[in-house]
N, C-alpha and C positions, 0 to 999 in steps of 0.2 A: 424312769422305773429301773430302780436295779436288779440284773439279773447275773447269774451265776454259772456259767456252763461249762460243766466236768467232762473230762473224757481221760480214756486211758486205761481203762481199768478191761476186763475181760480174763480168760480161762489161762492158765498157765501151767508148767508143770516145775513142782518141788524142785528149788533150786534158782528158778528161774527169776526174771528183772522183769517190770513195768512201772512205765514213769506216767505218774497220772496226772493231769492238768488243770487248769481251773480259769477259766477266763471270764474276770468283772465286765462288766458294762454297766452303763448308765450313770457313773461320776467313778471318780480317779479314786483308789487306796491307797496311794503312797504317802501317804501321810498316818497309815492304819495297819492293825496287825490283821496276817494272813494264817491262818491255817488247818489242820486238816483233823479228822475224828472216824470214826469205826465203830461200827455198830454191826454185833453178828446176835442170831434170830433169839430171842426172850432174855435179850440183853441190853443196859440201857445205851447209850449214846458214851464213848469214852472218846477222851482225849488222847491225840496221838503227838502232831507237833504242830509250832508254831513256828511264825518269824515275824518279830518286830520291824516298824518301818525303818531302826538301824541297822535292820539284818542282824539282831541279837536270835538264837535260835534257842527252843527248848523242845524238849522229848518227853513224851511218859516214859518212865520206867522199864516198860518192854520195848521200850526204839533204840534203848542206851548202850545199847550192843554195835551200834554203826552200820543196820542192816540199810536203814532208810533215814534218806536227806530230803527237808525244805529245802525249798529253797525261791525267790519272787526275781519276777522283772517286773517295774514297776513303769516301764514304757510299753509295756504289756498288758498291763494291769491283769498279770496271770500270778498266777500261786503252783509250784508246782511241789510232786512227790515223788521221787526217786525209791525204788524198792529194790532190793536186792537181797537174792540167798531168801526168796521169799518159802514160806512153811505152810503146811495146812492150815492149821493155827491162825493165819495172817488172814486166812479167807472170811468177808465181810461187805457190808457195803461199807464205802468211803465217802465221805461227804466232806467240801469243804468249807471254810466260814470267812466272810472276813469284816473287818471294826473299820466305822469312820475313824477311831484313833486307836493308840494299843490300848485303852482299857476293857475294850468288849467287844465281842462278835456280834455285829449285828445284821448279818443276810447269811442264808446259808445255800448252798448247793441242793439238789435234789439227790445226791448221792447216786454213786458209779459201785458195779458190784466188780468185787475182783474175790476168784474162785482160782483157789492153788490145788493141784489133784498131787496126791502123792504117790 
């Protein structure tokens, strides 16, 4: 049984870093893409970033700033998300995802809430 468990996320204040986590269990990802999505309240589910199992990385369009890094250990089978110079804006839950290969996400996280106070 694959399971997903996030941590890292919690209260912070404008400005501030939190690097959130993701640790697989129950068979390996390293052969699969990792990563992470944002969901704040009567909004749907958006993509935030990814990382392929070559460590190819992509962004939506509001990460493209260089605020926040994927990034995976795959002897970890963790997925992580580096945040920085975070904004109110940013505040959501976080959930992450990851694919038996890089074509699809197929287990998700229960999502981690990270609240930025300004």
């Amino acid at each position: 049984q694959v399971q997903l468990v996030e941590s890292g996320g919690g209260l912070v204040q404008a400005g501030g870093s939190l690097r959130l986590s993701c640790a697989a269990s129950g068979r390996t990802f390293s052969s699969g893409v990792m990563g992470w999505f944002r969901q704040t309240p009567g909004r749907v589910r958006e993509f935030a970033a990814s990382i392929l199992s070559n460590g190819r990385r992509t962004y939506s369009g509001d990460f493209l700033k260089g605020r926040f890094t994927i990034s995976r250990d795959n002897a970890k089978n963790t997925v992580y998300l580096q945040m920085n110079s975070l904004k109110p804006e940013d505040t959501a839950v976080y959930y992450c995802a990851v694919g038996v290969t890089d074509s699809s996400f197929d287990y998700w996280g229960q999502g981690t809430q990270v609240t930025v106070s300004s």
